[in-house]
Structures are given as C-alpha cells and as structure tokens.
C-alpha positions as CSV (number, residue, x, y, z in Angstrom):
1,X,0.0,0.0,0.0
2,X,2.4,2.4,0.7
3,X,4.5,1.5,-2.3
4,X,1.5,2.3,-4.0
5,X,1.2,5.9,-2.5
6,X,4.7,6.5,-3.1
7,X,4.1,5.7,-6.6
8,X,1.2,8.2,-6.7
9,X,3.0,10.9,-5.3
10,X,6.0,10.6,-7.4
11,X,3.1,10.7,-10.6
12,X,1.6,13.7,-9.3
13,X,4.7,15.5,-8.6
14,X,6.0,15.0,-12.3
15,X,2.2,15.5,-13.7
16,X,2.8,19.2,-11.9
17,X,6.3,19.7,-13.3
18,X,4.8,18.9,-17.0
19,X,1.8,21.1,-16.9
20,X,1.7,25.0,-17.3
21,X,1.3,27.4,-14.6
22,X,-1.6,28.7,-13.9
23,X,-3.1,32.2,-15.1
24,X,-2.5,33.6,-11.6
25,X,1.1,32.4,-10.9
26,X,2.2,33.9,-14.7
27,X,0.4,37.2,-13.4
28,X,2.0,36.8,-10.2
29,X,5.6,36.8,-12.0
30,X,4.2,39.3,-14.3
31,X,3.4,41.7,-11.4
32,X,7.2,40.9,-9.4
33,X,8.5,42.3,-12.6
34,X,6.6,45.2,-12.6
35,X,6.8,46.3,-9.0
36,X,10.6,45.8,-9.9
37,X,10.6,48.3,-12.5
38,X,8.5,50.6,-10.7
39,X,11.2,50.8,-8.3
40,X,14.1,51.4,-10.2
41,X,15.6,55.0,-9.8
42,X,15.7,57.2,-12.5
43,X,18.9,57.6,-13.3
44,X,18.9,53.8,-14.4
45,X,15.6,53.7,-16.2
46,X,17.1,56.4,-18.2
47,X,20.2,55.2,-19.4
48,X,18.8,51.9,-20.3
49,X,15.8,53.4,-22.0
50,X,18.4,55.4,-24.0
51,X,20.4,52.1,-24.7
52,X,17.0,50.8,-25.8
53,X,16.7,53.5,-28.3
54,X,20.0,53.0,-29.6
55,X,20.0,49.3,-30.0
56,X,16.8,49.0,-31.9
57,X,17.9,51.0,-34.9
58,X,19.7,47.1,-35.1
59,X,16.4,46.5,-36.4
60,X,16.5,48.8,-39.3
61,X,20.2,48.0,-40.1
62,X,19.7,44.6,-40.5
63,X,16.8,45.2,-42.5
64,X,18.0,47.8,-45.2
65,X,20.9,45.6,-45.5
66,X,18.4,42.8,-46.8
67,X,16.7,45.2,-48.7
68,X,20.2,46.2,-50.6
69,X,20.8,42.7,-51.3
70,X,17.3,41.3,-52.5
71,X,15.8,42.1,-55.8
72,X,12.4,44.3,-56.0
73,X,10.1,41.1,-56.1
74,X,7.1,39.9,-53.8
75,X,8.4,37.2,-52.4
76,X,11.4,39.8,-50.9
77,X,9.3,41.9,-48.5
78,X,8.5,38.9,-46.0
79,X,12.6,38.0,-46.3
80,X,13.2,42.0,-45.4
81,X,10.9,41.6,-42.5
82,X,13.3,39.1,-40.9
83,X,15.7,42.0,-40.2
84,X,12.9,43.6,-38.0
85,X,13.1,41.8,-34.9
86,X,17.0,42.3,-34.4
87,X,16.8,45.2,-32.2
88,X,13.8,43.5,-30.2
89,X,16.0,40.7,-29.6
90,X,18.9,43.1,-28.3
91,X,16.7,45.3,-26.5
92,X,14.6,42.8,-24.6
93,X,16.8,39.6,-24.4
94,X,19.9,42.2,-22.9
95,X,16.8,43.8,-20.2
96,X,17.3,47.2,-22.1
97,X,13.5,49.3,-20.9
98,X,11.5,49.6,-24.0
99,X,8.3,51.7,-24.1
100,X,5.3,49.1,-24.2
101,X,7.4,46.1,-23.3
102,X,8.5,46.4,-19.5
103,X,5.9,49.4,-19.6
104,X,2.7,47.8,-20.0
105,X,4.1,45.2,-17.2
106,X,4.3,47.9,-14.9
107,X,0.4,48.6,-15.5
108,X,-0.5,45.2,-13.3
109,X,0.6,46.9,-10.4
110,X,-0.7,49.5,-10.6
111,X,-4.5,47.6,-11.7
112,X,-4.4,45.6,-8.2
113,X,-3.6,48.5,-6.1
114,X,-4.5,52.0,-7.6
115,X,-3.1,54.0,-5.3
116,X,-1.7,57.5,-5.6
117,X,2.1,56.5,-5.4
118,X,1.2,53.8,-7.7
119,X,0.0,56.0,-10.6
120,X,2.7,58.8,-9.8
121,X,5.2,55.8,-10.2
122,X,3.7,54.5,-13.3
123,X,3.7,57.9,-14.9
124,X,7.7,58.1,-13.7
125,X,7.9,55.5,-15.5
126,X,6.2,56.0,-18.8
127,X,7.9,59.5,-19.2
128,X,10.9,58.6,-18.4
129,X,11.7,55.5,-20.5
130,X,10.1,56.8,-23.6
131,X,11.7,60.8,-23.5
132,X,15.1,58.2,-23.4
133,X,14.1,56.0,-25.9
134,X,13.5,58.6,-28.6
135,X,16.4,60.6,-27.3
136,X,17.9,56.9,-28.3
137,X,16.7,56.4,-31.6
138,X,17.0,60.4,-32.6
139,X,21.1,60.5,-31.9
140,X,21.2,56.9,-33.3
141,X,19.4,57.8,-36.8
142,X,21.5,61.6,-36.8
143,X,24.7,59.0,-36.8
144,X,23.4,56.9,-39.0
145,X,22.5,59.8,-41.9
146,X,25.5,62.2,-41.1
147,X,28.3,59.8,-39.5
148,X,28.3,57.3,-42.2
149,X,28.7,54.6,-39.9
150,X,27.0,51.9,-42.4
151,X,27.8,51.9,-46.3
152,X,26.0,54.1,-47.9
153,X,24.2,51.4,-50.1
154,X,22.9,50.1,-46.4
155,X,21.8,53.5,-45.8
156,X,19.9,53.5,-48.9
157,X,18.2,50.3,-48.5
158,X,17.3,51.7,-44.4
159,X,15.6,54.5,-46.3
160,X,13.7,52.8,-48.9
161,X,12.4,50.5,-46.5
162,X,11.5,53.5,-44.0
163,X,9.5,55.2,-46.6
164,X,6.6,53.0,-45.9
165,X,5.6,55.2,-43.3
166,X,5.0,57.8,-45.6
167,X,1.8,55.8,-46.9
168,X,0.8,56.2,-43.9
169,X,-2.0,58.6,-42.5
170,X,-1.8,59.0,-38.5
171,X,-5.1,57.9,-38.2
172,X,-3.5,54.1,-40.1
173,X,-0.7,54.3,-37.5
174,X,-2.7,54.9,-34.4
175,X,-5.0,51.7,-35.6
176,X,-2.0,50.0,-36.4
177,X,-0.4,50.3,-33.1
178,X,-3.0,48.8,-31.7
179,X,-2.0,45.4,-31.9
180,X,1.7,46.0,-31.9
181,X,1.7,46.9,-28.2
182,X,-0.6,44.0,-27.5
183,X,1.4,42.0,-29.7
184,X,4.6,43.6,-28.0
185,X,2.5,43.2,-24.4
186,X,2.2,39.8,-24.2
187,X,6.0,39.2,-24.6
188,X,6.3,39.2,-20.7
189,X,3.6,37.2,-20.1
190,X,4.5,34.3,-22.5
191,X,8.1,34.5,-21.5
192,X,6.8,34.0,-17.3
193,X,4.6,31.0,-18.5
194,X,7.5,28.6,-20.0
195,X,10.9,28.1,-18.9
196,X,13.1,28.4,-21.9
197,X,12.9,29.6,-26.0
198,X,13.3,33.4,-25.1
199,X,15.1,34.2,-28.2
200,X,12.1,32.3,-30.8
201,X,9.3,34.2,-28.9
202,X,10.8,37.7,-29.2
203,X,11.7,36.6,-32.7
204,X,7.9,35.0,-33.5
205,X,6.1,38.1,-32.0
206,X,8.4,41.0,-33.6
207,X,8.2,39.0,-36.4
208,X,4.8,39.1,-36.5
209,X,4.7,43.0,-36.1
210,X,6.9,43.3,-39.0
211,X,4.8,40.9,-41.4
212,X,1.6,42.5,-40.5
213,X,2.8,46.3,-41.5
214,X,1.4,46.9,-37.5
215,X,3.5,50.3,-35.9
216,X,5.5,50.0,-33.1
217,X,6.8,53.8,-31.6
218,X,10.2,53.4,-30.7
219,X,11.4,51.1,-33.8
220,X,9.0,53.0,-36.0
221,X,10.4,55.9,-34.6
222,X,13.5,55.4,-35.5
223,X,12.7,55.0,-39.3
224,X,10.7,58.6,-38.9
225,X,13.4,60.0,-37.7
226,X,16.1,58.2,-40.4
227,X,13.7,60.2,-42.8
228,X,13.6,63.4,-41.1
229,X,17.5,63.8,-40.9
230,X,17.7,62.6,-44.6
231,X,15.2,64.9,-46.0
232,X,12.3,62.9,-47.0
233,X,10.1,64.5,-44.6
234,X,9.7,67.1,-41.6
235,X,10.4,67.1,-38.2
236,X,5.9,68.1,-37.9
237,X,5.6,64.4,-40.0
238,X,7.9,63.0,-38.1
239,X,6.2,64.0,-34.4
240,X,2.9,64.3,-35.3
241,X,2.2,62.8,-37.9
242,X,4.0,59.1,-36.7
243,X,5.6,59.0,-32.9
244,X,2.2,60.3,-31.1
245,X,-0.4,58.4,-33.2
246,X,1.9,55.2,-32.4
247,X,1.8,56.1,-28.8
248,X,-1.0,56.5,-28.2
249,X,-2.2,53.2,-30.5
250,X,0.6,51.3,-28.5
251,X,-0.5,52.3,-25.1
252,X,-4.4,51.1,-26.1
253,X,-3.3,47.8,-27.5
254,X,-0.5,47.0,-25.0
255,X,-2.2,48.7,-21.4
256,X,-5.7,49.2,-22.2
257,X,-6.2,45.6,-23.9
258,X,-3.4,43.4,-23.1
259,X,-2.6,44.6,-19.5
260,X,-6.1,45.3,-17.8
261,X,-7.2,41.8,-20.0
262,X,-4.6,39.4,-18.5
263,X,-5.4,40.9,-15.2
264,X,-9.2,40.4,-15.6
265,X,-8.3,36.9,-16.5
266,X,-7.7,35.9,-12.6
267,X,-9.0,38.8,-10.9
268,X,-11.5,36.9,-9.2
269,X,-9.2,34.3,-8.6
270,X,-6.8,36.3,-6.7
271,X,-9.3,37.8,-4.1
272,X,-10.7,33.6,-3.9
C-alpha cells in the first residue's frame, strides 16, 4: 500500500512539473517584474531606456541591408521583415527598458492596487523611458544619416524601407499600433509561463509585427526620424504625424487591452 502511495506521489509531482502554470502564478511573475521596475531610480531607467533606443535602430540595419541585397520582387518583402526583430532581440533579451514592453508590465501593479504613489510611479515610469528611448533612436538615426557609420548602399536600403511610413496617415498608424503593443505586451507574459525559447518568442512576436505592416513607436520611430534627418520628410511628420499616433495606438493595445485583459483573467481568482 504504501509503495503504492509512493508511486502516486512521485506521478503527481511530475504531472505538476509537466503542466503549465496557472493564469494567476504567470500574473504573479508578471506583477514581481513590474513592481521591480516601478522601483528602479531614474537615473537607471534612463540610461537603459536610452540604450534601448539605440539598439533597436539594429532593427533597421539589418533590414536595409536585406533590402540592398534582395531584388524588387514579392516574395522579398516577407525575407526583409526578418531583419525587424534584431533590435527587439537586443533590446529585450539584454533587459534594455522599451516603451510598451517592460511598460505595460508595470500597469498590473498599478490595476491591483490603484493608489496614488502607484499612478505617480507609473507615470515616472512612462515619461521617463520613452523621453530616453526617442532621445535613443534620434542620436542613433543623426549618426546613421550624417556619420556614415554603415555603407552608404545600407543606408539606402534603411531608407527605402522607411519610406513605408509615408503611406501612412496618423489615423492608419494609431490603428496599427494597436495590436503592436498587445502584440509587444504579451511578450512578458508568454516568456513567465515557460521556462526556456526566449530568443524564438521575441523573434515569433516581432516578427509578427513586421509581417503584418502593424507600428510600433520606438522602432518605427527610428525610421521617422532616419527620414527626417535625410530629408524625405519634416520634423511636424515626423512628431505628429508618426511618434504620437503610435503612442497612443501602442499604449491602447498594449495597457488598455493586453494589460487590464490578463489581469481580468484571474481577478476573481486572486481575491478567492
């Protein structure tokens, strides 16, 4: 009998080692990470929001270099796209602070306890990791236009391949940035719920953005601003016309559906 307990036990335990964690223990991780950022001083939250904005012009590098080397044809665009998630992989593998990544985790927080400080520490947060991100991507583009710090055939290809944005209205990017921040969002949240393949769900979710034309701020920022500094259009297009429809299309998808979603998921749970 009691080898036959034994027996049970040991098929239970590896039954709970196999199966996923539940909703609330992935929000549980989720909401550690976010309380962690939350807390970080300034000073640091900067200077990695401004690496962020650096390494993701990685992201159109990569892909203007593909663009220079494949011919004009169809079945180039989705090979082009593969360039996309470079930066992403930089940014958020290396723990670099990313406007609508590590932002949107800091919402959960902030959703189970509303509070005064809470809010004042979100909005810390928001300002002050994307002011460094496009403070990032703006030197970053200036040096990629006036440095020549890529061939200039490389350049060429970044630009062409940034001058999609200019079929854009800001009505298409705010709609379009909708699901790039939920897309962008639920990073976190897949990367708490399993224990390894970091690098292929950055690269499947980026990927994704890129393949579906959707507008993320900072990495579509960056290709704004490539065409500012190179003349293709003004600093008003650039602002207002790309960076604050994507904001504000990112923050819907990526805190007003992903974040308050996943926590209405197990709200009920939690207070169980």
């Amino acid at each position: 009998m009691s080898d036959r307990h034994d027996e049970q036990m040991s098929e239970d335990e590896e039954a709970e080692q196999r199966s996923a964690p539940a909703a609330r223990v992935v929000h549980a991780a989720v909401v550690e990470q976010g309380e962690d950022e939350l807390a970080r001083p300034i000073a640091s939250l900067f200077w990695s929001g401004f690496a962020a904005g650096i390494a993701i012009m990685a992201s159109v590098w990569v892909s203007g270099a593909l663009r220079h080397y494949l011919p004009a044809a169809r079945w180039a665009e989705p090979v082009v796209a593969l360039g996309y998630p470079a930066g992403f992989l930089i940014v958020i593998l290396g723990r670099l602070q990313l406007f609508t990544e590590h932002t949107a985790v800091a919402v959960l927080p902030v959703v189970r306890a509303p509070t005064r400080r809470n809010l004042l520490l979100l909005a810390r947060l928001w300002s002050v990791i994307f002011a460094a991100n496009m403070f990032g991507a703006l030197i970053a583009t200036a040096l990629a236009v006036f440095a020549h710090i890529q061939p200039a055939d490389t350049l060429a290809g970044m630009i062409d391949v940034s001058a999609k944005l200019l079929e854009r209205t800001p009505v298409d990017t705010l709609m379009q940035a909708i699901p790039a921040g939920f897309l962008i969002a639920s990073i976190a949240w897949i990367r708490s719920a399993v224990n390894s393949g970091d690098f292929w769900i950055v690269f499947a979710v980026t990927y994704a953005i890129s393949l579906g034309g959707f507008a993320h701020v900072v990495a579509g920022a960056s290709e704004a601003f490539l065409l500012m500094w190179a003349g293709q259009a003004s600093a008003g297009w650039a602002i207002g016309g790309f960076v604050l429809p994507a904001l504000l299309g990112n923050i819907v998808g990526g805190t007003g559906l992903f974040a308050l979603l996943a926590h209405a998921q197990v709200k009920n749970e939690l207070h169980s």
